[in-house]
ROLUMBA-429855 format. One record per residue: x, y, z of N, C-alpha, C in turn; residue in one letter. Coordinates in steps of 0.2 Angstrom, whole numbers, plus 5000, padded with zeros to 4 digits. Each point is the difference from the previous one (the first is absolute). Example, Ala and Ser with C-alpha at 12.3 -4.5 7.8 and 13.67 -1.06 7.14 Angstrom:
<rs>
506649725039499650065000500450065000a/499850054996500450065001499650055003s/
</rs>
This chain:
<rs>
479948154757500249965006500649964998x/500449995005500749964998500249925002x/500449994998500049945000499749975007x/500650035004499949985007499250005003x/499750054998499250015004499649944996x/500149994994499649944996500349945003x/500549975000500449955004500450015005x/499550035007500649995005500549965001x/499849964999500549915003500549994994x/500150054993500649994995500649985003x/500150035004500850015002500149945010x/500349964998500049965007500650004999x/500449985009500549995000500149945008x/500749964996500049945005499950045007x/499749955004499850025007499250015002x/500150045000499250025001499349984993x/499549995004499449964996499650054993x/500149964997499750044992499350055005x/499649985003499650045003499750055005x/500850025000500150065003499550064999x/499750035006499650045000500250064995x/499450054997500350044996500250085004x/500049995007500150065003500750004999x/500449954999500650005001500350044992x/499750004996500350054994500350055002x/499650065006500150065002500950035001x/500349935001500749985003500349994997x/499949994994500349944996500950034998x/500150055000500850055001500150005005x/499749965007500450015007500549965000x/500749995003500549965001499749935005x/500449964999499849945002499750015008x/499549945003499650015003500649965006x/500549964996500449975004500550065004x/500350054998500550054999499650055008x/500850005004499850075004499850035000x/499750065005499950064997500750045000x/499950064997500550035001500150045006x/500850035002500250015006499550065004x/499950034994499550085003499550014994x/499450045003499450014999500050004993x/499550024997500250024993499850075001x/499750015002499950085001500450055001x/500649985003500750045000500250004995x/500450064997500450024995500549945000x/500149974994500549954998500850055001x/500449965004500550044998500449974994x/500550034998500549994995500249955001x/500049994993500749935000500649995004x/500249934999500750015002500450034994x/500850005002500450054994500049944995x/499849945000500349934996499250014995x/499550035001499550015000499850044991x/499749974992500150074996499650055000x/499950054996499450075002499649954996x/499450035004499249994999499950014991x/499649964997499949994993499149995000x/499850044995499149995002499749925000x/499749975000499749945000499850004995x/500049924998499549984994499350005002x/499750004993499150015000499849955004x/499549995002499749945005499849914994x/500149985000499749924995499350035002x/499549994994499249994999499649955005x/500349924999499849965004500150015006x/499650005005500250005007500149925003x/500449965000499949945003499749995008x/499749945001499950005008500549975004x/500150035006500450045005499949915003x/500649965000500149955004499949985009x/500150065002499750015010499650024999x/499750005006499250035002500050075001x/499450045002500250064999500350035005x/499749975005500250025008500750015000x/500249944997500950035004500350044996x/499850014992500250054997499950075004x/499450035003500050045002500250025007x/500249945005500449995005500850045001x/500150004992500550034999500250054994x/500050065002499850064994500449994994x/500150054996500449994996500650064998x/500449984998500450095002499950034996x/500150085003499950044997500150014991x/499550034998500049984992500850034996x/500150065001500650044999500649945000x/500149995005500649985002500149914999x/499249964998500249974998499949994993x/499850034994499950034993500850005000x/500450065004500850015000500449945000x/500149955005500249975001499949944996x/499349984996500049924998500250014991x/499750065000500450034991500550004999x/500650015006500850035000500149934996x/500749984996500349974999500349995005x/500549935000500649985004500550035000x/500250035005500850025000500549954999x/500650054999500649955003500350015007x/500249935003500050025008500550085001x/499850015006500050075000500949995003x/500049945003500849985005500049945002x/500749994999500249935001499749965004x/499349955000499949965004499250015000x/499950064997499250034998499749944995x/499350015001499649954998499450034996x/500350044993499250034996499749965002x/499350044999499249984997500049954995x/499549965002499749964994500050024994x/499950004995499950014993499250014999x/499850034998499250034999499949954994x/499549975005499749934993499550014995x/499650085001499750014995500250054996x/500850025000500550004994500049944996x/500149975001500049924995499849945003x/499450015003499549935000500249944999x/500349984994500149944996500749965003x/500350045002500750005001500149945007x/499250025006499949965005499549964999x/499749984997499449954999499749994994x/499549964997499650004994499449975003x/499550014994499349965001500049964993x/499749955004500049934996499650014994x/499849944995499550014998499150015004x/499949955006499550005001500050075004x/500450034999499850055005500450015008x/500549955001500249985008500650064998x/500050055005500550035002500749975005x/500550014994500549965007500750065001x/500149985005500850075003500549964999x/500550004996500949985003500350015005x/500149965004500449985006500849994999x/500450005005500549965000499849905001x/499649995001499749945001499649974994x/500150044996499549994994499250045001x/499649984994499350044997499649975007x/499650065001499449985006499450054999x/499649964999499450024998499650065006x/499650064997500050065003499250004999x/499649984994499550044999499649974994x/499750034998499549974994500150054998x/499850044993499750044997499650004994x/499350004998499649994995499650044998x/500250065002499450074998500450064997x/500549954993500750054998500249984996x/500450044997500849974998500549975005x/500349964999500549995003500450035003x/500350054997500450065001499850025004x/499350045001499750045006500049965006x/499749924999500349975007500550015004x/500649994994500649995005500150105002x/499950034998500250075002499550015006x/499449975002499650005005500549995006x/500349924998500249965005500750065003x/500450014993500350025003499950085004x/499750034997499750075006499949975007x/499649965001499949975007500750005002x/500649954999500750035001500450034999x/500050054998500150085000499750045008x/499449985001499850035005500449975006x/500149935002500349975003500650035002x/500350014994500550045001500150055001x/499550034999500050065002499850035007x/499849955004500149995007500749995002x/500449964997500650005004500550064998x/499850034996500450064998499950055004x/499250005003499950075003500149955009x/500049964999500349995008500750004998x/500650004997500750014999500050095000x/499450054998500550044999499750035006x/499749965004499650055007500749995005x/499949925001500849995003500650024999x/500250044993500550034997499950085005x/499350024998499950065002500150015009x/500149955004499750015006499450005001x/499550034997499450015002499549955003x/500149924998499849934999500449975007x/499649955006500149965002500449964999x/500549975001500149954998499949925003x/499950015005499549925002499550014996x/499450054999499550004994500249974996x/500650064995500249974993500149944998x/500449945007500449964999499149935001x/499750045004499449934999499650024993x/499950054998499549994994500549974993x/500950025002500249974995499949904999x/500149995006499949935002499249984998x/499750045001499449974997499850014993x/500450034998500150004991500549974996x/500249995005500649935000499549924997x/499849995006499949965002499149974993x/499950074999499349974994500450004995x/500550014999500449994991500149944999x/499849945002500349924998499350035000x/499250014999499349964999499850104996x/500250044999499850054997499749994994x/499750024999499650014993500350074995x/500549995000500450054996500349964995x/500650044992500450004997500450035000x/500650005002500650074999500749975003x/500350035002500849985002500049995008x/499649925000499949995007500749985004x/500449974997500850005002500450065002x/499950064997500350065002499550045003x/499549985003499550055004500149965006x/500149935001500249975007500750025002x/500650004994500650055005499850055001x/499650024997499850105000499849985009x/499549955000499750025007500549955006x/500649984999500649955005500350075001x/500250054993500550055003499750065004x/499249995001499650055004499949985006x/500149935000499949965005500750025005x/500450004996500650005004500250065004x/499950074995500050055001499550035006x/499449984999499750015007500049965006x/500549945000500349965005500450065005x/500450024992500850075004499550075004x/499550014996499650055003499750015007x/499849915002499649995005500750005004x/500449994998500649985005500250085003x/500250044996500150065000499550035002x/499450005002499350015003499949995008x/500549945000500049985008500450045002x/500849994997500450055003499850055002x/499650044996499950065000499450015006x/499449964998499749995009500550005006x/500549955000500149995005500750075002x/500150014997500350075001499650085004x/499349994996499550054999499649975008x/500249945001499849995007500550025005x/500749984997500450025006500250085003x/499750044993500250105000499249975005x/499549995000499450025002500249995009x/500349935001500250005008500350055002x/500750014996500450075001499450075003x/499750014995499850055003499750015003x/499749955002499249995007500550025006x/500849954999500550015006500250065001x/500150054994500150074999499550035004x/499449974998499750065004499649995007x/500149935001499949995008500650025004x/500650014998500650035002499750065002x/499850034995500150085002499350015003x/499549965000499450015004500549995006x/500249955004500450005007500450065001x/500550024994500250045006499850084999x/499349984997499450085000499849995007x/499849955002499749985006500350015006x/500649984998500550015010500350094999x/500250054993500250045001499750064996x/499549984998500050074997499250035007x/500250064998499650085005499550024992x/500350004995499550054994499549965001x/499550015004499449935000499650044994x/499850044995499450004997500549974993x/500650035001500549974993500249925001x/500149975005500149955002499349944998x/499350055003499449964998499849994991x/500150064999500050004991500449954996x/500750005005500549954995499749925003x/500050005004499649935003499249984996x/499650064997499549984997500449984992x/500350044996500349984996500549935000x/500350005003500149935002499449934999x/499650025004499649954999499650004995x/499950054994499949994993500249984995x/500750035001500649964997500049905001x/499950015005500049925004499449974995x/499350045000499749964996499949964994x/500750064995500049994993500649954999x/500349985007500749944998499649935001x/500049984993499749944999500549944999x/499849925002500549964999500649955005x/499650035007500549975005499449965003x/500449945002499749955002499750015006x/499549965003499450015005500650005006x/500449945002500350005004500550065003x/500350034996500550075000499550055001x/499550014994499750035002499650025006x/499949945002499450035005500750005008x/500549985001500450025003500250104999x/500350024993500150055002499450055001x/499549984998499350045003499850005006x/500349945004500250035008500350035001x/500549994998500950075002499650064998x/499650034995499750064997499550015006x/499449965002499650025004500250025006x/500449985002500349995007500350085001x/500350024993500350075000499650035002x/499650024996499550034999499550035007x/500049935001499650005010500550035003x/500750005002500350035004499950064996x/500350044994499850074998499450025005x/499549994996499450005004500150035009x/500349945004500050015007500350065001x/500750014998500150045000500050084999x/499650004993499650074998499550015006x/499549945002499450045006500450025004x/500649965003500350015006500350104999x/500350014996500350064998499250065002x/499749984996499450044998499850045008x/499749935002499949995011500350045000x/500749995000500550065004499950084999x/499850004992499950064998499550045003x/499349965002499550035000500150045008x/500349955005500250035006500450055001x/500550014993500550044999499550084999x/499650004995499650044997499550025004x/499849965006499750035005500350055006x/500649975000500650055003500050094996x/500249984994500050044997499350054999x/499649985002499550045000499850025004x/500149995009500050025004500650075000x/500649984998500550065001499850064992x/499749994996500050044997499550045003x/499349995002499650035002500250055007x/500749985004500250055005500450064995x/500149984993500650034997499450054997x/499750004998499350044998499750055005x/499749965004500050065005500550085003x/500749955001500450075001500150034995x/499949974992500150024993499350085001x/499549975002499650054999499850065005x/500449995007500350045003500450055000x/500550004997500550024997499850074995x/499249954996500050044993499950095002x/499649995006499950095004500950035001x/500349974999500850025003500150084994x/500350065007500350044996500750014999x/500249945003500749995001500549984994x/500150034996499949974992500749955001x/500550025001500849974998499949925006x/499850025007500249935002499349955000x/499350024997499649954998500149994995x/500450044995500049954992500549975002x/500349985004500849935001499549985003x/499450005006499849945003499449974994x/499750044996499749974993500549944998x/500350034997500849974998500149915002x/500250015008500149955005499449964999x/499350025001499349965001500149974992x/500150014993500149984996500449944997x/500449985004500649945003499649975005x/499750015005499749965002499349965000x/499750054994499549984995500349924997x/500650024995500349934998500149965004x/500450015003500249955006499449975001x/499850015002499349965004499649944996x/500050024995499849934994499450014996x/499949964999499550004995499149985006x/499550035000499549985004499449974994x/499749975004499349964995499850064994x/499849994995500250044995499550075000x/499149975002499650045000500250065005x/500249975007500350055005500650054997x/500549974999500450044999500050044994x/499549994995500150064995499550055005x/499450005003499750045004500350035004x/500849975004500450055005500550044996x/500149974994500650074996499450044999x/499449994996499750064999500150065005x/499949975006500150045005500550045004x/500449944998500850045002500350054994x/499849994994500150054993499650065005x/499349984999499750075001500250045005x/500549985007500150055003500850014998x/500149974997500850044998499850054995x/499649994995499850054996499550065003x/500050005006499650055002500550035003x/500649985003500350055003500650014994x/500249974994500350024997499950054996x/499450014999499650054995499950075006x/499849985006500050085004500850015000x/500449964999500950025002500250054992x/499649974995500250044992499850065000x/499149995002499950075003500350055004x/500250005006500550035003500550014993x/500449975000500750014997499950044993x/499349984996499950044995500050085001x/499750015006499950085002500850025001x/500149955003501050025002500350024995x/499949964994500549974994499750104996x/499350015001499950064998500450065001x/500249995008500250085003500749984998x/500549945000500349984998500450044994x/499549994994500250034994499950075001x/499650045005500250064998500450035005x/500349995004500649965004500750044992x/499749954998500849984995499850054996x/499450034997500150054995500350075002x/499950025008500150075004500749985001x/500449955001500749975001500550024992x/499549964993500450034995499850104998x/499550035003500150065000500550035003x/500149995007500450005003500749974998x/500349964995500649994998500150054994x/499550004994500350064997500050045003x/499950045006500250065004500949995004x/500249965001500549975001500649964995x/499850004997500449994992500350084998x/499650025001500350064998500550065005x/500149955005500650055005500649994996x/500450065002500750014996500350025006x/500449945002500550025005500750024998x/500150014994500750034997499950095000x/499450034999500250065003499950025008x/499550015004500150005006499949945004x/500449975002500049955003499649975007x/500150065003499649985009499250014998x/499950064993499250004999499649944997x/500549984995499849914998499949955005x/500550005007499749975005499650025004x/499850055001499550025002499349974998x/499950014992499349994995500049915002x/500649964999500149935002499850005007x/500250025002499649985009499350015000x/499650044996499450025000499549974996x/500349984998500049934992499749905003x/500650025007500049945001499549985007x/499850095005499649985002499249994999x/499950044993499350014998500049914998x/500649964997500049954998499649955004x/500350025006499949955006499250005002x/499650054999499550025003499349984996x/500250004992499649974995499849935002x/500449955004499949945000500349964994x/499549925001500349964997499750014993x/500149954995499849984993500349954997x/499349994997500249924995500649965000x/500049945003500749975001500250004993x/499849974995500450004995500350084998x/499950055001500150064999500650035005x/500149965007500550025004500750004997x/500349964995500450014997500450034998x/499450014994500150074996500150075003x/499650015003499950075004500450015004x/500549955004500350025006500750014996x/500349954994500450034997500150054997x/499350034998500350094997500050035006x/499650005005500450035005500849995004x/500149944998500849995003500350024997x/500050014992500550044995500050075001x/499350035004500350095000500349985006x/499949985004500549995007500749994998x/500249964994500649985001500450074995x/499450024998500350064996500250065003x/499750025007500150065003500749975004x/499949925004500650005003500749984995x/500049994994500549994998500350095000x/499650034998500250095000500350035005x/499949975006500050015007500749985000x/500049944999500849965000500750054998x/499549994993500750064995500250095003x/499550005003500150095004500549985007x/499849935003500549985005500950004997x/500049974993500849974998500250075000x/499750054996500350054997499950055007x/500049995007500150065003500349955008x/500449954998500349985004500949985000x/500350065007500650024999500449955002x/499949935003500649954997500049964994x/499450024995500450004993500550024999x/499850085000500550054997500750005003x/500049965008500750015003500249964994x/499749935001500449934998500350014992x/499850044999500250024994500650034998x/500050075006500850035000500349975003x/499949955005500749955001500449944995x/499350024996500349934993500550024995x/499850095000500350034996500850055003x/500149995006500550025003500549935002x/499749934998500549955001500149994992x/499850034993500349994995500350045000x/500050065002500750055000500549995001x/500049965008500649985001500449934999x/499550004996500349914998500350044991x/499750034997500350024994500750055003x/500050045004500750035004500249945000x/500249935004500649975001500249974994x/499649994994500149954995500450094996x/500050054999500450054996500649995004x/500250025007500549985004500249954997x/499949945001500549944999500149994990x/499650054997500249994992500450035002x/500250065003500550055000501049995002x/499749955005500549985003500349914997x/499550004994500349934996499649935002x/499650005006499849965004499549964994x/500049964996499549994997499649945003x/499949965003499849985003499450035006x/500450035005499550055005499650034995x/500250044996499450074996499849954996x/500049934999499349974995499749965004x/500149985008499649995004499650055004x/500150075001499950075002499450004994x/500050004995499650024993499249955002x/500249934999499749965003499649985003x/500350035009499650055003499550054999x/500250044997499650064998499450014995x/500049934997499650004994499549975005x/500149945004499549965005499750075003x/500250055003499850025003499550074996x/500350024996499450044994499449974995x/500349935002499049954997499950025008x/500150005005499350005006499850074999x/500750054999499550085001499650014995x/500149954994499550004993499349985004x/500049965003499549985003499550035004x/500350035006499850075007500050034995x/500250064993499850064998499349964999x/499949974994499449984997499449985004x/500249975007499450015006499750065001x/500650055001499750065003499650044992x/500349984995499650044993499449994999x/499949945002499249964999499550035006x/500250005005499550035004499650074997x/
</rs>
């Protein structure tokens, strides 16, 4: 059994009554009863230090004696205690040096060197160094002395280790800073009546420069509400704008309803405009929204009148459609099919169940006369091809005229050629091309032959010929005459002549030769 369970009451401290209940032991490592809670739960992950902040060092062993816990137990537990990690991290770390000019280390960890802030007397009074001088903290009598004051000071260490973990929350963002700055104040404010030992002069800057810094935070807090309230007016304005002028001008009514429902969800999540603004632009937005509204029924009204019309004229469009379908008229009922199909569209859209029931309708009697028309034309398309086969028999028979030996018998076989042609009939349109060209190539073969038996047996050739050839005779006679008679001039104009006129008779012979 230890000291403490055999003499609870060893260990007293000024303030509170030597007969303090003993449930209060359970506590006795809680921070002071005076002291804040901290800014967030302890159940959250501690976040990291500030950068002024050193790495985590393991903690000392716990002291044997437990002393009793100076507050009651309620308000210890009124306010949790932080998470173990990060405050193990933080009360063990040494002092930095300030991180920047105008920075305010951490206290100094006072159960590094206990002695340094306080002593115990002989009768056992525990006292803390101030700037003010010695002030008595506590009793201790179930110990060494030593262990007292490392008691005392772990109690101040924990204190401070409150204000570290509310500096590095604040540092981080993550931490309130109206919170921070009230549980500072109230850890402020128990350090003149704490029951600690440690460097209470540099834990009270530590918490002026926290103080201060979460003054700038709160500041910088408003601005930023007050900005994050001014985007949030902006865009209510935004989008009551565009609900207006969804409402006077858009037609897309299922696009225009969906962006108007999205709208007002959007509109939901915009938090932070005050009641007055607010509840004004949520008139301007309702307001839209109604006229939207009036004007979709109103279109729709019109529609369904529209759609009755259309039902009526569709149903006249159907019956002549199914009239028609007995037609064996094939060329000018497919153009009135044709036409009824234009004015299918035209007519519009009818109540949906009606009108998918009258295209069935009007389908089915177009496919019933289009199908007896395919039929017809399949049997055609039949005789068609064989049409084109008795036509290509018939051109190899005609391929084979030779109008270069007897002439009048090759047009004979062609005339005979061309009226068996005519009698076969017609065939495959695409095939008309082809086939009527091998026939116009023996045609052009027989009359070209025909042509050439005409040059060659035609006697104003053969005059124009000897005329051409009786004027270079005598153009070469007066060109020897005038060489004769010295004339060189005339006989190299005479020659000049003569040549002109022997390229024409070059010309007339080789017409008549070619024939």
């Amino acid at each position: 059994m230890t000291d403490e369970q055999e003499n609870p009451q060893a260990v007293t401290e000024s303030g509170p009554s030597a007969d303090a209940p003993r449930a209060e032991v359970a506590v006795a490592t809680a921070p002071e009863a005076t002291a804040a809670p901290v800014a967030e739960p302890a159940a959250e992950p501690a976040e990291a230090p500030a950068a002024d902040l050193p790495a985590p060092v393991e903690p000392a062993a716990p002291e044997a004696h437990a002393p009793v816990a100076p507050a009651p137990v309620a308000a210890a537990e009124s306010h949790p205690a932080p998470a173990p990690d990060a405050v193990a991290a933080i009360a063990h770390a040494p002092a930095p040096a300030p991180a920047a000019e105008g920075e305010v280390p951490p206290a100094a960890l006072a159960s590094d060197n206990p002695g340094k802030w306080g002593r115990v007397d002989a009768d056992g009074t525990v006292y803390v160094t101030t700037a003010d001088g010695e002030r008595a903290v506590g009793s201790w009598q179930a110990g060494e002395p030593a262990e007292g004051l490392a008691h005392f000071a772990r109690r101040f260490d924990d204190i401070r280790t409150e204000v570290e973990l509310l500096a590095a929350r604040l540092a981080s963002g993550s931490g309130d800073p109206k919170q921070a700055a009230t549980s500072a104040k109230h850890i402020q404010e128990s350090l003149a009546e704490a029951h600690v030992v440690g460097d209470l002069a540099g834990l009270s800057a530590r918490i002026d420069h926290l103080l201060a810094k979460a003054g700038v935070a709160m500041e910088h807090a408003k601005v930023a509400r007050d900005a994050a309230r001014g985007q949030a007016v902006a865009r209510k304005q935004e989008l009551v704008a565009e609900a207006e002028q969804i409402s006077e001008e858009s037609t897309q009514w299922k696009v225009a309803g969906d962006r108007l429902r999205a709208i007002l969800d959007e509109w939901k999540t915009i938090k932070g405009v005050d009641r007055k603004t607010d509840e004004q632009l949520w008139r301007r937005f309702a307001k839209a929204r109604d006229t939207f509204s009036r004007r979709r029924g109103s279109h729709f009204a019109d529609l369904d009148r529209q759609r009755s019309t259309a039902k009526t004229r569709k149903q006249e469009l159907v019956t002549e459609a199914e009239e028609l379908s007995e037609s064996d008229d094939w060329g000018p009922t497919a153009g009135r099919f044709k036409d009824l199909m234009l004015e299918w569209k035209a007519a519009g859209r009818a109540p949906k169940d009606a009108d998918d029931a009258l295209w069935q309708r009007f389908r089915a009697a177009q496919d019933k006369f289009f199908s007896r028309r395919s039929a017809v034309f399949d049997e055609r398309d039949a005789e068609f091809a064989e049409n084109a086969k008795l036509k290509e028999e018939l051109l190899a028979e005609a391929e084979k005229i030779n109008p270069q030996g007897d002439l009048e018998a090759a047009r004979s076989a062609l005339h005979k050629v061309q009226e068996r042609w005519e009698q076969i009939g017609k065939v495959p349109r695409e095939r008309i091309r082809e086939l009527e060209g091998r026939l116009r190539a023996v045609e052009e073969k027989v009359r070209t032959a025909a042509d050439a038996q005409w040059r060659r047996t035609d006697p104003e050739a053969e005059a124009r010929a000897a005329q051409f050839r009786e004027r270079v005779e005598q153009f070469e006679a007066q060109a020897a005459k005038a060489r004769a008679a010295g004339d060189k001039r005339r006989a190299e104009q005479a020659e000049s002549q003569a040549a002109q006129w022997r390229e024409w008779l070059a010309a007339a012979e080789q017409a008549v030769a070619t024939r």
